[in-house]
N, C-alpha and C positions, 0 to 999 in steps of 0.2 A: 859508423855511418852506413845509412841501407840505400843500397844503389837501386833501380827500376830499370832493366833491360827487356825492350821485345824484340825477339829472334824473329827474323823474316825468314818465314818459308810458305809464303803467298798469302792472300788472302782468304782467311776462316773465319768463319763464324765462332765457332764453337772452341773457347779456351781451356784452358789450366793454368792458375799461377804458383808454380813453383818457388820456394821459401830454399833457396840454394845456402850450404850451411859447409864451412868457417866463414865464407866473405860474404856474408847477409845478404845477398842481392836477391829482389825478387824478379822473377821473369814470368813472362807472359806467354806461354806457347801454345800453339794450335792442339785441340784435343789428340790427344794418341789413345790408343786402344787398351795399355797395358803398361803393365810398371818396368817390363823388360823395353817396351817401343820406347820408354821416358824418357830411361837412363842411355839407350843408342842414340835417341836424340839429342843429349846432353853429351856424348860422347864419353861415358861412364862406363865401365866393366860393372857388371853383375857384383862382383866381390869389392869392388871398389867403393858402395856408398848402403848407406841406408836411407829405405823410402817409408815414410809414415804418412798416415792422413788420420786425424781429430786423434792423436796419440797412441796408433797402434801402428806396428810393423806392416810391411805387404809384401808378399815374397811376389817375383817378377811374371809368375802367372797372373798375379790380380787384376782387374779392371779396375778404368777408371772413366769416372762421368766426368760432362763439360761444367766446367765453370768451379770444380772442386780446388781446394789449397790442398800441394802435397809439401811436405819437409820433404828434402832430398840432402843426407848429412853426408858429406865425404869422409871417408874413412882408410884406415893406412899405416903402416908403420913409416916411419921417417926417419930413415939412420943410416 
């Protein structure tokens, strides 16, 4: 089941919907600048997920425009 959450951090114009991946949720967040700003906003470590947009990788220098879909897959060992 795919959940729909928007994070409140005021009012923007300018989003991104993030495709947050093992629990399907998509969320809705205010543009950030970069694939490192995504994942602090998500409260993600650098090492801790993988971010794609239209099926390629993007290391945490990349940009990112408003209104783009990003995968953001968490990633980990579990043990």
């Amino acid at each position: 089941m795919q959940s729909t959450d928007n994070l409140d951090f005021g009012k923007v114009a300018l989003t991104l919907t993030i495709i947050l991946q093992p629990e399907d949720r998509t969320l809705t967040i205010p543009r950030v600048k970069t694939v490192r700003q995504l994942l602090n906003a998500l409260g993600l470590e650098e090492e801790a997920a993988l971010v794609a947009r239209d099926g390629q990788l993007l290391t945490p220098d990349r940009h990112l425009e408003p209104f783009e879909t990003i995968l953001v897959r968490k990633v980990g060992s579990r043990g």
